[in-house]
C-alpha positions, 0 to 999 in steps of 0.5 A, a space after each residue: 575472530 576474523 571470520 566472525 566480524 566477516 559473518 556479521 557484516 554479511 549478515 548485516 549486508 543481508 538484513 539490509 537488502 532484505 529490510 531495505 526492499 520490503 518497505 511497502 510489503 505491509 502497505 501491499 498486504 492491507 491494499 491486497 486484502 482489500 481488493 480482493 475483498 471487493 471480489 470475494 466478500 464485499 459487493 462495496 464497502 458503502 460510503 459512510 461505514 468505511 471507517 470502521 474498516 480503516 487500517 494502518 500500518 505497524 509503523 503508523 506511516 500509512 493509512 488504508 480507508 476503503 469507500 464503495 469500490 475505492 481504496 484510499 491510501 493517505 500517509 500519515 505524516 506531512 510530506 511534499 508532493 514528491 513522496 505521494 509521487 513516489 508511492 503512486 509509482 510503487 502501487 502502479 507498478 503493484 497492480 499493473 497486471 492486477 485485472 481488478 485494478 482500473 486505475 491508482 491515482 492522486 486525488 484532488 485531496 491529495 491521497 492515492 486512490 486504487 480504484 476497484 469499480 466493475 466496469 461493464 
């Protein structure tokens, strides 16, 4: 009996760690997907038939709209300054060594742009 309780508790501790650390995995592949995208597929995704493209996470937390070269990432759900802050550090930290990549950044609107413009 003991070692049962002591596997489910590891295992609980395991499911944890796991689940707990792969909150934005779902965000990364659709914000992925769509920077490659502009590299493979899409020369841009023009500016008024973004919407079409539009995709949103499994838990509705996340909202991911592409606009000519530019990604939008906006949260669905009213939150304070700080939660935008802390997603722009994760998708920094994303696409730090990512070439394609320019810059992520808030916008005046308040979402988090990933902005994919060639520059030359």
């Amino acid at each position: 009996m003991k070692n049962l309780v002591a596997k489910i508790c590891i295992l609980f501790i395991f499911s944890a760690i796991i689940f707990g650390c792969s909150g934005n995995n779902e965000l990364f592949k659709i914000t992925d997907s769509f920077v490659e995208s502009l590299y493979s597929t899409y020369e841009s995704y023009g500016a008024f038939g973004s919407s079409e493209f539009s995709q949103t996470t499994s838990d509705g937390l996340y909202r991911v709209m592409p606009i000519g070269r530019l990604i939008n990432v906006r949260i669905e759900k009213v939150v304070e300054d700080s939660e935008y802050e802390k997603l722009l550090s994760s998708l920094e930290k994303h696409y730090k060594n990512d070439t394609r990549v320019n810059q992520v950044y808030i916008n005046r609107g308040g979402t988090i742009i990933i902005d994919c413009r060639r520059v030359e």
